[in-house]
Steps between C-alpha positions, in 0.01 A plus 500: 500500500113486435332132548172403290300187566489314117202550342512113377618288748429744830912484615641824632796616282741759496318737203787622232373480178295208471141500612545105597742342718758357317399109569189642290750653218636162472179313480381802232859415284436100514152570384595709203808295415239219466262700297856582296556181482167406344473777291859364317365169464168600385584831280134505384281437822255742604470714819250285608629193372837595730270599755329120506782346487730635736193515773567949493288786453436655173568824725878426563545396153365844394724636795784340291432645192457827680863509644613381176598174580317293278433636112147420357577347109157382414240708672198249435268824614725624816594829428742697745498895471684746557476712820534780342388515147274203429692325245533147484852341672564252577729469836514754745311806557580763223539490139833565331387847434366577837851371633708714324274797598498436849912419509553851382233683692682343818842551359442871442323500851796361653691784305299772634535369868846450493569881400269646749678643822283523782666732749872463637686316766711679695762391818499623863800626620525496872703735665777310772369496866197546425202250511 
């Protein structure tokens, strides 16, 4: 098992998938159930609005948007974009589009993986008495 030192809080952790340790996580899941919480109360505020009020960067918000957990509905000049193709979105990284695309690029890449055969496996027999 590989152990990483958390890049917020310094605390050695045992790395699986998560680049904090998971006291972090939780900390990072209050935070944005707060922001959540605001958000539903105040359906109108503005990224920087949230961002005042809450005491957070505008950066996480963005990072929320970004992983498509908060939706922008009035854009009040903050335009998201997509990775790939420059359209406007407005959660997440790629347009609907770009999405689609990329889903069947990767399904027919999984496709064409799966059906390649790279050499054979074979068994050893040993012959009795002999090692």
């Amino acid at each position: 098992m590989e152990y990483r030192n958390c890049p917020r809080c310094g605390a050695l952790f045992p790395y699986i998938s998560s680049p904090i340790c998971e006291k972090c996580v939780k900390e990072e899941e209050a935070l944005f159930q707060g922001v959540r919480a605001y958000v539903k109360e105040h359906p109108n505020a503005t990224i920087l609005e949230v961002s005042t009020e809450l005491g957070i960067s505008t950066q996480k918000i963005y990072k929320y948007l970004r992983e498509g957990k908060l939706e922008l509905i009035n854009n009040d000049g903050i335009e998201l974009k997509c990775d790939r193709c420059g359209k406007p979105i407005t959660t997440g990284r790629y347009c609907k589009s770009c999405t689609v695309r990329l889903e069947a690029d990767l399904s027919g890449a999984y496709q064409d993986f799966s059906y390649k055969r790279i050499g054979k496996m074979h068994t050893y027999k040993r012959e009795k008495g002999k090692d």
